[in-house]
N, C-alpha and C positions, 0 to 999 in steps of 0.2 A: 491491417492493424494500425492502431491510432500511437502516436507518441506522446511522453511526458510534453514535449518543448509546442507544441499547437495546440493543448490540450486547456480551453479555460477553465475557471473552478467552474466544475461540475460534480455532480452526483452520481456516481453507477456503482455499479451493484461489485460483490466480494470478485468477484472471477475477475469481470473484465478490470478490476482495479490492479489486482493480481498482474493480471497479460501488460497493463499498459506502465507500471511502476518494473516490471521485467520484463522485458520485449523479446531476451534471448530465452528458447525456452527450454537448453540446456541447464544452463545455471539459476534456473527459476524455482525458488523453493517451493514446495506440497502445496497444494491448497488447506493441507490439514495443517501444515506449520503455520501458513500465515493466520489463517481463524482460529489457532492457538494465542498469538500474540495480538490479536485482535481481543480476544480472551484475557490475556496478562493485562491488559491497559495500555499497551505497548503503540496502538494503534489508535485513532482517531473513526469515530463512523457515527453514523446518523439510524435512528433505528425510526421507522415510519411502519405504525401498524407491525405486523410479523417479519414485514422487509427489513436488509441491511444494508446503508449505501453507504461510500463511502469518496473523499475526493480527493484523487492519486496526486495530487498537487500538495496537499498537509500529510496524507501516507510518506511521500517520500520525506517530507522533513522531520514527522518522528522518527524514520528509519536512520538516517543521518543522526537527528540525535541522540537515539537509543543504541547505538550499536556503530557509532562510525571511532574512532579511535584515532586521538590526537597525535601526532610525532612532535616529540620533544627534541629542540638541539642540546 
């Protein structure tokens, strides 16, 4: 299994951006969730021909900003 942190911008596909954006695969949401929010606009991806790729490097920073939630003092 490959990590976020060796990972340069590349392009791969819905799964393995999935596996590699969540490495534990406990806590790993559906693959129906995530190509829901890939769906809402929530997510960043490249569509080539019928394919969809995507680069777990900009995935994690929408996630972060769509959904990461600020603590105020």
């Amino acid at each position: 299994m490959t990590t976020l942190s060796n990972q340069e911008k590349q392009l791969v596909g819905i799964q393995t951006c999935l596996e590699i954006v969540f490495p534990d695969e406990g806590s790993r949401p559906s693959f129906r969730l995530f190509n829901e929010w890939k769906a809402r606009g929530y997510l960043p991806y490249h569509k080539v021909g019928k394919r969809v790729f995507m680069c777990p490097e900009q995935v994690r920073a929408a996630l972060d900003k769509q959904f990461q939630i600020q603590v105020s003092n």
